[in-house]
C-alpha angles and dihedrals in degrees: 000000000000118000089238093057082042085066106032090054095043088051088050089054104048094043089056091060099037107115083068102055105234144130116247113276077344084287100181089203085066114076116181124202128193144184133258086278107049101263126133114247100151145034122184116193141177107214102195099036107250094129091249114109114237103168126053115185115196111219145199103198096292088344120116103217100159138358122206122186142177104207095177102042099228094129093267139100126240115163127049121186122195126199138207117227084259084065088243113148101257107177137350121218122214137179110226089193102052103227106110093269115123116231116145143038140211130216128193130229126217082277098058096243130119102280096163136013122203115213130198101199096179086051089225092114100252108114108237094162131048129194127207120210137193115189086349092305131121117250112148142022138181124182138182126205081243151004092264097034125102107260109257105171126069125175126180131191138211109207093335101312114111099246098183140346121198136200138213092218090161100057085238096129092248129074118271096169117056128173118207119210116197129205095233077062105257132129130217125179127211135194135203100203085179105035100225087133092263114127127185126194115256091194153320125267113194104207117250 
């Protein structure tokens, strides 16, 4: 069983019995943690029993709000699952860096698997990037300078391979500037002076 359903299930336990203050089956790896007025708000678990906790599930009563876990157990967090108040799995966190700092977020499609992904590239938790995935796999991006900056970058992929990335160059809302990467390796760029939607390749690069 994953680590995330571990918890999940783990929080939904111990909600359940909440109002009597107690851990799941008095399970000593589930420490439960509530307000001034007796009701749950936090459950810290450790998930593989080396008396370390590893999964902090934010609650509201018997309610799952957020889920926090360190599935490495090097002392960081690096998932973060957010729940709707139908206790559906809305979004999943993730540090791209690795180092404990939240910066981008997955979202779910009716399949279940990954279909966008939401970036902070400044790390500072506004998105400023968005990818698009089919079956899990990348296939489209688009990016701003910043979170409340028209987007001006757009890159898009062919099974996996970044095919093109354009640029809004003008400030005119659409791309102008568009590189063009081939399978055989090479680059041609290609420019649209009038933006009618028209480009027209500049020149052709061969990869070294």
């Amino acid at each position: 069983m994953k680590l995330a359903t571990i918890a999940l299930v783990a929080a939904a336990s111990l909600g359940t019995a909440a109002c009597g203050r107690t851990s799941a089956g008095g399970d000593k790896r589930i420490e439960p943690v509530y307000d001034q007025a007796g009701k749950l708000t936090l459950i810290k678990y450790d998930s593989n029993g080396d008396s370390k906790i590893d999964t902090w599930s934010y609650m509201d009563g018997a309610r799952i709000v957020r889920i926090e876990i360190d599935q490495d157990g090097d002392g960081r967090i690096d998932r973060w699952e957010y729940y709707g108040r139908d206790q559906k799995l809305e979004k999943v966190g993730s540090s791209r860096a690795n180092d404990g700092k939240e910066d981008a977020w997955s979202y779910a499609g009716p399949d279940g698997k990954v279909a966008r992904v939401e970036v902070s590239t400044r790390r500072d938790g506004s998105v400023t990037r968005i990818e698009h995935y089919d079956n899990e796999q990348l296939v489209a991006a688009e990016e701003a300078p910043s979170a409340h900056a028209a987007v001006d970058k757009w890159e898009t992929y062919v099974d996996g391979r970044l095919a093109s990335v354009a640029f809004d160059t003008a400030h005119r809302g659409r791309a102008d500037r568009r590189l063009i990467y081939t399978a055989d390796g090479s680059t041609r760029l290609e420019v649209d002076k009038t933006g009618s939607g028209v480009f027209v390749a500049v020149n052709d690069t061969r990869k070294r």
